[in-house]
C-alpha positions in Angstrom: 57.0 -15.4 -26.4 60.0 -16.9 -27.6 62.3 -19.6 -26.4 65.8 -19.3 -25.8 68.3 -21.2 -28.6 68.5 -24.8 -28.5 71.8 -25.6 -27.4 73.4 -29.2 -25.4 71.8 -29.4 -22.4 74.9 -32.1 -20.9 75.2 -31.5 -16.9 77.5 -29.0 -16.3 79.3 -29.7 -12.9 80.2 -26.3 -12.0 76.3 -25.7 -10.9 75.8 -29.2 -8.8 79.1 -27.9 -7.0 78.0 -24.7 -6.2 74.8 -26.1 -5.0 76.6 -28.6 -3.2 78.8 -25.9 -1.2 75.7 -23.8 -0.2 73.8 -27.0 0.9 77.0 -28.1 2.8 77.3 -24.2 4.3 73.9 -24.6 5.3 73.8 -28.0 7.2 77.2 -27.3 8.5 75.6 -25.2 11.4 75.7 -28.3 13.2 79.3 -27.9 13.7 78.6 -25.2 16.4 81.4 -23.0 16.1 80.0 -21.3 18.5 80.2 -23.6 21.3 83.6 -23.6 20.3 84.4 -20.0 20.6 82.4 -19.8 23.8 84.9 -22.7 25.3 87.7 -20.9 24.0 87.4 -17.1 25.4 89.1 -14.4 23.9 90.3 -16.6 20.2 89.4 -14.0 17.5 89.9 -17.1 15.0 87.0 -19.0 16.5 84.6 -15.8 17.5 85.0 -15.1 13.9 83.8 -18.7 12.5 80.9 -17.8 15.0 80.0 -14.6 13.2 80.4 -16.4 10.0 78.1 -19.0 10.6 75.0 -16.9 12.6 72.7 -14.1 10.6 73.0 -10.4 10.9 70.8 -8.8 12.8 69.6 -6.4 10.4 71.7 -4.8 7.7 75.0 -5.8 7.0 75.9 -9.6 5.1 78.3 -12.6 6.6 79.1 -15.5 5.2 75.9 -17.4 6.3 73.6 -14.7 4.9 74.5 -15.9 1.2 73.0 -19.4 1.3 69.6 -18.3 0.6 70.7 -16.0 -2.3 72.5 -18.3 -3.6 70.2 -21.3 -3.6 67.6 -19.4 -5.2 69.7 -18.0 -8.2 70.9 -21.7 -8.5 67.1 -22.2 -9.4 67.2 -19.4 -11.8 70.2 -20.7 -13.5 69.0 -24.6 -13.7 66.1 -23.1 -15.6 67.7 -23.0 -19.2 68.3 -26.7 -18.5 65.3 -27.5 -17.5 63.3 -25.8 -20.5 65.2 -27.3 -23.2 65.0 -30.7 -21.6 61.4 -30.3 -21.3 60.8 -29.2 -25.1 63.9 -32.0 -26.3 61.2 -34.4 -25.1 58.1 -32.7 -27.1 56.1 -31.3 -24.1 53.9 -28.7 -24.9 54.1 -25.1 -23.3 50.5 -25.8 -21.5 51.7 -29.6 -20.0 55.1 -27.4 -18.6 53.1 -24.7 -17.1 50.7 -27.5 -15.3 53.9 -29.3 -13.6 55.4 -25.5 -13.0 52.5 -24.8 -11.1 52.5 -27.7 -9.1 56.2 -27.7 -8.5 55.7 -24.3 -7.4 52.7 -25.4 -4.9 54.6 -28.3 -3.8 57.5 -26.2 -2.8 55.2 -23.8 -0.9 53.7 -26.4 1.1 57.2 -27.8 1.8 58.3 -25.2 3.5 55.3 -24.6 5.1 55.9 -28.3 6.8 59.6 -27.5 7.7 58.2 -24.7 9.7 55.8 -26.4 11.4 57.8 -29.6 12.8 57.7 -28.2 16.6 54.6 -27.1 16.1 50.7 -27.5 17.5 49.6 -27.0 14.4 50.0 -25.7 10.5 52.2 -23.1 10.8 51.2 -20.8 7.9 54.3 -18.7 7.5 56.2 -18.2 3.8 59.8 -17.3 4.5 61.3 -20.6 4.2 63.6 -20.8 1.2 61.4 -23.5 -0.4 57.9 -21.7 0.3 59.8 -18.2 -1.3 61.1 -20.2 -4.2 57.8 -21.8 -4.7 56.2 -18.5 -4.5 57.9 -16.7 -7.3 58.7 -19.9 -9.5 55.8 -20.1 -11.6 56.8 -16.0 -12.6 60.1 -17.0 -13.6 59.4 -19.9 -15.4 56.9 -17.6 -17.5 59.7 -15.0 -17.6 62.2 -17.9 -18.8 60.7 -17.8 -22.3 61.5 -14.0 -23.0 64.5 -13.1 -24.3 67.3 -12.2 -22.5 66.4 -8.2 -22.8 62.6 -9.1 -21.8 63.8 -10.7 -18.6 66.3 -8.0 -17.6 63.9 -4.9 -18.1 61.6 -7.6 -16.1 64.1 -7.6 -13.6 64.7 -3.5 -13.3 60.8 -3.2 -13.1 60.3 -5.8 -10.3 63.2 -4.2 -7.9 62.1 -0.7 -8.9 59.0 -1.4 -8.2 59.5 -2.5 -5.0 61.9 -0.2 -3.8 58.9 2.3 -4.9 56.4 0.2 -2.6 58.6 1.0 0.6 60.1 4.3 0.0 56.3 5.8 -0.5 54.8 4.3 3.1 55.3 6.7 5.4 57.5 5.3 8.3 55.9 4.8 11.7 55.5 8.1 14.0 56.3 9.0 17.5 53.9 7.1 18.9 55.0 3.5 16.6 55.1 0.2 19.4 58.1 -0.7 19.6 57.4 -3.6 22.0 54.1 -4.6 20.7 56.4 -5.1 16.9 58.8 -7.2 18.3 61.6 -4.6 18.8 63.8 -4.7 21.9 65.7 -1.8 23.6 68.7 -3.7 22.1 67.6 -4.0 18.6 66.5 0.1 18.9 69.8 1.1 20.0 72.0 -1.0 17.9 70.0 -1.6 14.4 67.4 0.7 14.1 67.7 2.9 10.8 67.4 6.7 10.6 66.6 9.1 7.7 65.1 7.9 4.3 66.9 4.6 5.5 64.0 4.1 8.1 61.2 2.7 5.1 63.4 -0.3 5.7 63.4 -1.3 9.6 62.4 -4.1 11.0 58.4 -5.0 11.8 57.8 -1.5 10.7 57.5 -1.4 6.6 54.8 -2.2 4.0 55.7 -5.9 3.8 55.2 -6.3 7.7 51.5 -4.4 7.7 51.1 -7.6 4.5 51.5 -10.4 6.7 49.8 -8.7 9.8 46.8 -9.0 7.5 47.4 -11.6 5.2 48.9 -14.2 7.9 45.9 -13.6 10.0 43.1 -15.6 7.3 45.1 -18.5 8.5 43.6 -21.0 11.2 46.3 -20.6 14.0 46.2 -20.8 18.2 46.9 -17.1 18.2 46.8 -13.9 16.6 50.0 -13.1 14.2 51.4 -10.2 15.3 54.7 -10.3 13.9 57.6 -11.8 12.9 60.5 -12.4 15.3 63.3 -11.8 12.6 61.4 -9.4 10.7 61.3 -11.6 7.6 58.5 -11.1 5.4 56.4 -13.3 2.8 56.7 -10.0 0.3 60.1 -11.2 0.1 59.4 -13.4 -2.7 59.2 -10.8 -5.1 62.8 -9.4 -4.7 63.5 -13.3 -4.0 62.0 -13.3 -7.8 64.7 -10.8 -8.9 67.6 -13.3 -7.2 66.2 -15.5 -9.7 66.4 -13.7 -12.4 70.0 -12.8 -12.3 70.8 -16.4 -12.0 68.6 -17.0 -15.4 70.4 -14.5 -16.9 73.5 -16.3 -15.8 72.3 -19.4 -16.9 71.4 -18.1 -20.4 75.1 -17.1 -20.6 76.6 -20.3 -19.7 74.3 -21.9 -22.4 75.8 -19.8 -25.1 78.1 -21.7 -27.7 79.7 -18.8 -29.1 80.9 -17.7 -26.3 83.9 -19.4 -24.9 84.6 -20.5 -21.5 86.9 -17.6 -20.5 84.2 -14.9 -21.7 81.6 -16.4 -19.7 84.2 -16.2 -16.9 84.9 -13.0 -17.5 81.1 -12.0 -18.0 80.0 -13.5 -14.8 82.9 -11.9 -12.6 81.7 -8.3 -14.5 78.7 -8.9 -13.4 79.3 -9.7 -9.7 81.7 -6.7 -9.1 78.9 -4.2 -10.6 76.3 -6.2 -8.4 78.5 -5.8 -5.3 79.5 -2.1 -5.8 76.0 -1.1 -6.9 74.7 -2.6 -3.9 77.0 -1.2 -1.7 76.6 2.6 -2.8 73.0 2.0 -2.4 73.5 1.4 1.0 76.4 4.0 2.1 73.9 6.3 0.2 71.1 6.2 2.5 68.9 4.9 -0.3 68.4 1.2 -0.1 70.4 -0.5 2.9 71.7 -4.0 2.2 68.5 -5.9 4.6 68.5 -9.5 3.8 65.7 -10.4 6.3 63.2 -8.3 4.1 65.3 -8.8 0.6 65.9 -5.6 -0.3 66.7 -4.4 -3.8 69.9 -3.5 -3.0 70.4 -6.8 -1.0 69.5 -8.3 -4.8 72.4 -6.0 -6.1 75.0 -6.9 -3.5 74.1 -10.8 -2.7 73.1 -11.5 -6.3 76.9 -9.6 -7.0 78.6 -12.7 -4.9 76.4 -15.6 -6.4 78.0 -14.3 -9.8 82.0 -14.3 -8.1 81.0 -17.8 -6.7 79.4 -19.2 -10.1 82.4 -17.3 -11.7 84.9 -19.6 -9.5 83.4 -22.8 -10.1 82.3 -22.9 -13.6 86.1 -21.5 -14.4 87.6 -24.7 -12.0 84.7 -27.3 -12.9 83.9 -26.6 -16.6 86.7 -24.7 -17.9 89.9 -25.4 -16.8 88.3 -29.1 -16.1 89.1 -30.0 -12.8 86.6 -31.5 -10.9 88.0 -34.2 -9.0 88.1 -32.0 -6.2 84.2 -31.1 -6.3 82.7 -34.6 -6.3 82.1 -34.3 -2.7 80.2 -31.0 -3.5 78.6 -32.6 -6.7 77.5 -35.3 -4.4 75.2 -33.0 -2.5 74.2 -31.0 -5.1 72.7 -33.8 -7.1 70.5 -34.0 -4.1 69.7 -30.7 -2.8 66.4 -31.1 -1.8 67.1 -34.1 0.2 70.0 -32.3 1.8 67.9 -29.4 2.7 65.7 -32.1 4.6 67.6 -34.1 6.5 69.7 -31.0 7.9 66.4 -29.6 9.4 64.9 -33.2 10.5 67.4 -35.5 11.2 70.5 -33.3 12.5 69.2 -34.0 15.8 68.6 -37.9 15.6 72.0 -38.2 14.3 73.4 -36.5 17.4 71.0 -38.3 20.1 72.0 -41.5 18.6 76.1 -40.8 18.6 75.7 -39.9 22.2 73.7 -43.3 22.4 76.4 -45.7 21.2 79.8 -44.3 22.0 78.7 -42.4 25.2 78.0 -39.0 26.7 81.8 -38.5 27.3 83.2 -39.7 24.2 83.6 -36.2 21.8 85.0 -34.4 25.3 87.9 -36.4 26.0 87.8 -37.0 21.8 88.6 -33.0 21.5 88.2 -31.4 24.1 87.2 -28.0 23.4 86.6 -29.0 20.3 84.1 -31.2 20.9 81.4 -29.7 19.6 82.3 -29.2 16.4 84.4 -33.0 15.9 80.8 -34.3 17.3 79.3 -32.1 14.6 81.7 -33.3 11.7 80.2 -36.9 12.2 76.6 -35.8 11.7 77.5 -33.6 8.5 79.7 -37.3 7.5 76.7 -39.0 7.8 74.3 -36.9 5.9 76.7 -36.7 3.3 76.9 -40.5 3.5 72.9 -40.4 3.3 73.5 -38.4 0.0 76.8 -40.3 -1.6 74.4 -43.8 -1.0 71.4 -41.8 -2.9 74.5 -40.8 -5.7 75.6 -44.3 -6.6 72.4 -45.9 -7.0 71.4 -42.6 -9.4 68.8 -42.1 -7.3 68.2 -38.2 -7.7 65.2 -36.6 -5.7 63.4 -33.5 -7.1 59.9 -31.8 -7.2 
């Protein structure tokens, strides 16, 4: 195996800001906008912020769809970094691989605790971000030492092969339980696919009939019988290929003889032959864009915007050098992992204890009918006051 060429291995901005922006999308569900649009009826301005900020149902992409996608090729672009930091110091490739593997089991079992805050017990599910990154991350490590042709034919292989694992199990019959699965009359009539598009629906594909087994050699109060959103834990392996592109990406921005507008230009390439691939895929019947179970084309057409976004900010942040604008982006990014916390654990003690001190009725005569989402721009202030206090005393949490 060989190691990619040594090259300066300074911070680059444009990546903490990007991470910063999807950590920020992510926490920002606390500012409700759909409480908002609910106490505004009929304002297609606010109903659309709404959309934006909840999951599709099934296939289809908004806004809120690409913070997953995009924190995970983050990983696979910080990689490059990370390897030649590792080796500037002298470790060895087996000392690496221990602290990979841990990282990786560490992450796992992270998200294995977020999902089990409101619970009786371990909940052994594996399709949090963290426990999907953690999942795949030892593989791309491992794949971070091939070159870059290694890693894409790696790539092709892993999606193909996957693609291959769902279009060759025969989709459920006739006489398929639709209520035992977890599929309402709703979800039938309104998101249930048809044709060679059905090796893709929800609770009813390969990487479901995984988890009804593999779930199941966990202690738990209750059989598993399925998963409400239809996510699987198979989804690490396309979540793997997310990865991938953003090493890829990373290995470009690392190049010194390329210059700041060809990387640019290379990244935006990249995302507009993601996005259209992915979309053809889809329109074709042969791969419909499914984020719940990460489909390959769902790599094509999410991995396509990760490049435009990476594209945008490595062009303001890095090459046109304006990053004034980003250091309240930066400022999260720095601390991802800490963000990612506190927005699932402490979103609601910040909100109980705003009610506490200025009063039931202060954010409805505040704002009105905006209440919920002024109320909700204090608690996204003060976690990113939690994460500007972390910033000046260079305290930077990682695994």
């Amino acid at each position: 195996m060989a190691s990619a060429p040594a090259t300066p291995s300074a911070r680059v901005t444009s990546i903490d800001a990007y991470r910063g922006f999807v950590m920020l999308l992510m926490a920002g569900e606390v500012l409700r906008f759909g409480h908002v649009a609910k106490n505004l009826p009929g304002n297609s301005f606010w109903a659309f912020l709404d959309q934006q900020q909840s999951h599709v149902d099934w296939r289809g992409c908004v806004l809120h769809d690409l913070i997953q996608p995009s924190f995970s090729f983050l990983v696979g672009v910080a990689l490059p970094w990370s390897l030649a930091s590792r080796q500037g110091r002298g470790d060895g490739f087996g000392k690496m691989l221990g602290h990979t593997v841990i990282r990786s089991l560490v992450l796992i079992l992270m998200g294995v605790f977020l999902r089990s805050t409101h619970a009786s017990q371990t909940n052994w599910t594996f399709e949090d971000t963290l426990s999907q990154i953690g999942l795949g991350y030892t593989f791309l490590w491992l794949l971070g030492w091939l070159k870059p042709t290694g890693q894409g034919l790696a790539w092709a292989g892993l999606l193909l092969g996957y693609w291959l694992l769902f279009a060759l199990t025969p989709v459920p019959g006739p006489d398929f339980d639709l209520a035992a699965n977890g599929i309402t009359p709703d979800f039938h009539r309104d998101h249930w696919l048809s044709g060679f598009a059905a090796h893709w629906n929800k609770n009813a594909n390969p990487a479901h009939y995984f988890d009804q087994v593999w779930l199941n050699l966990f202690s738990r109060s209750k059989p598993w019988l399925y998963n409400g959103g239809g996510y699987v834990t198979l989804s690490f392996v396309p979540t793997l290929g997310t990865m991938l592109l953003g090493l890829l990406a990373g290995g470009w921005l690392r190049r010194t003889d390329w210059s700041g507008s060809r990387k640019v230009g290379q990244l935006a390439i990249a995302g507009l032959a993601g996005l259209g691939l992915g979309l053809a895929l889809d329109a074709a019947g042969v791969c419909p864009v499914v984020k719940r179970i990460w489909t390959p084309s769902w790599v094509l057409f999410s991995g396509g915007w990760c490049c435009l976004f990476l594209a945008a900010f490595y062009g303001a942040c890095d090459v046109l050098v304006r990053r004034a604008w980003a250091f309240p982006l930066v400022v999260v990014g720095a601390n991802s992992i800490f963000m990612y916390f506190i927005a699932h654990l402490w979103d609601e003690f910040f909100f109980r204890n705003l009610k506490t001190h200025l009063g039931p009725d202060f954010w409805p005569n505040l704002a009105g009918p905006y209440a919920p989402m002024v109320e909700g721009l204090a608690v996204l202030g003060l976690m990113w006051l939690c994460c500007a206090w972390l910033w000046r005393r260079r305290i930077f949490i990682r695994v």
